[in-house]
Residue, then its C-alpha position, 0 to 999 in steps of 0.5 A: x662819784x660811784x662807777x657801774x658795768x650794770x646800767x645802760x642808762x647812766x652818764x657813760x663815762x669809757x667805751x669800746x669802739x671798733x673804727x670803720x678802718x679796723x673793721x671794714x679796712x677797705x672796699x675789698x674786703x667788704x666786696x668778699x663779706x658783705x653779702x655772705x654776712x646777710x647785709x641788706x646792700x653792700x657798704x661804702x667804704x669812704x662813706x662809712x669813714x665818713x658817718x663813723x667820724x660823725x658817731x664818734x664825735x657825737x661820743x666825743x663831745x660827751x667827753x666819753x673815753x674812747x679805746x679802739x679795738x685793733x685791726x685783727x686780719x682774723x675778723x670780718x667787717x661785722x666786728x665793726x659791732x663790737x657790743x655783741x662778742x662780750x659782756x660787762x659786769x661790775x665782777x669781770x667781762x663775760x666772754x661771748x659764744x656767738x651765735x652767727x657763724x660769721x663771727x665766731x672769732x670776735x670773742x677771742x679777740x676781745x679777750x685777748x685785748x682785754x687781758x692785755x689791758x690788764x681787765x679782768x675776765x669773770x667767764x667764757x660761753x663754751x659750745x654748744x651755748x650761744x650768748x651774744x652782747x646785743x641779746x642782753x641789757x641791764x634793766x637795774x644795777x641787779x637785774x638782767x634781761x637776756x633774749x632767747x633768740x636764734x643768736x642766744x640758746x638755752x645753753x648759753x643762757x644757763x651758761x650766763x645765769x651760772x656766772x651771774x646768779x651766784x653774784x646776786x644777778x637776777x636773769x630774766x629771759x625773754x622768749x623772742x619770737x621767730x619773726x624773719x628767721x635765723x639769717x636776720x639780725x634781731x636781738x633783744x635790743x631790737x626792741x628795747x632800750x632803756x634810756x633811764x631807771x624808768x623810760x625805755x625805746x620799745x617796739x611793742x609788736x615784736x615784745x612778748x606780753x610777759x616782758x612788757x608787764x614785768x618792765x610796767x611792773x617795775x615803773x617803766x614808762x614806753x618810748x613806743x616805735x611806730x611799725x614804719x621806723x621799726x625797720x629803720x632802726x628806731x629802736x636801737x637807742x644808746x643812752x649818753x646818760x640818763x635821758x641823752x639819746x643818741x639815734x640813727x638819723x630818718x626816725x623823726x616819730x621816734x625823736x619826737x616822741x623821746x623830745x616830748x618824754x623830756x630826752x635830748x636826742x642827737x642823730x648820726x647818718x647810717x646808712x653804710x655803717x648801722x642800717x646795711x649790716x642791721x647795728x645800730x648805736x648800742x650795737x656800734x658800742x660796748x659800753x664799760x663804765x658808767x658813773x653817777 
């Protein structure tokens, strides 16, 4: 069995979580952060429990290592998507610069936990470059496509292209669009997800044409997100392993659509913990180690 940090796809065999507990802690800190971190309504703490202890089973019953990051009072409630702070590679974790003010703390704490768990760190983003987990995905085990977005600047993409390129990375850079502005949450991965070496969750209205040609180019065939699910966070896809599809549950035209592509598909309830503060399951998790 060989082991990879560069795939989004394959068996995913150890993953870093942020529990509900350590993230939201208690219905008055979500009142103080809630609306200043542009949620769409403000989460419920008990109900959150509950549906992260339905995401984290639906890991568990995939026998998938799960490390919690801890409680740090240093954070806010967004910690709870614990993708976008770093980046995995088979050559040491990347730490991120974030580009929501919000957040500027999580990538210290990430790297302080990974280095006491004794994890290697290949680099850091450093101001003024932006470079946020949820803006970049591995396409294969040497290509990686990063989003030029209000989250991730130019900086922070030559930053990245400066740790990886010398190691043989290909980066591809995907100039994504304005759409709501810089107060949403819209990320790479808000439009693309890889489910296998040649199937990929896309929503084609948002995707820049020269994207979408080099993923077609490259053998890809499209899970297409219709526009009425796209807000629903259709398109935020994590794989389990190669077509195991975890989703948010109110997406039937896109579970269908994964069915009829040969995927299995399991859902969680997210209301308080994916759909309010715009993270759905890639966002929820910071994958490490996938096998195959």
């Amino acid at each position: 069995m060989k082991t990879t940090h560069h795939s989004e796809y394959l068996k995913l065999s150890s993953v870093f979580i942020k529990p509900v507990e350590n993230a939201f802690v208690s219905n008055e800190v979500i009142n103080d952060q809630w609306f200043n971190l542009n949620y769409l309504s403000k989460p419920d703490f008990e109900l959150a429990v509950k549906e992260y202890e339905v995401f984290r089973n639906c890991l568990n019953n995939e026998k998938i290592k799960l490390i919690h990051f801890p409680l740090d009072k240093g954070l806010k409630i967004d910690s709870i998507y614990c993708r976008d702070a770093s980046i995995a590679t088979n050559y040491g974790m990347i730490i991120c610069n974030m580009g929501k003010a919000g957040r500027k703390n999580e990538p210290r704490s990430q790297r302080q936990f990974y280095e006491e768990n004794d994890m290697l760190v290949l680099g850091e983003i450093k101001s003024p470059g932006t470079l946020e987990g949820g803006d970049v995905a591995w396409i294969d085990e040497s290509t990686l496509a990063v989003g030029h977005t209000y989250r991730t600047n130019e900086d922070g993409i030559l930053q990245l292209k400066g740790l990886l390129e010398p190691k043989g990375i290909e980066i591809i850079v995907v100039e994504l669009p304005h759409y709501k502005g810089n107060s949403d949450v819209f990320h790479l991965m808000s439009i693309f997800s890889p489910v296998d070496k040649d199937l990929a969750v896309i929503y084609s209205a948002l995707m820049p044409i020269k994207f979408r040609n080099e993923l077609i180019k490259r053998g890809f065939k499209f899970v297409e997100v219709s526009d009425d699910e796209f807000e629903s966070m259709a398109c935020n896809v994590l794989a389990l392993a190669p077509r195991k599809c975890l989703i948010v549950e109110g997406n039937p035209k896109t579970q269908n659509k994964l069915l009829k592509a040969g995927c299995i598909v399991s859902t969680y309830e997210g209301e308080n913990i994916s759909l309010k503060g715009g993270g759905g399951p890639t966002c929820l998790t910071r994958p490490i180690i996938r096998t195959y």
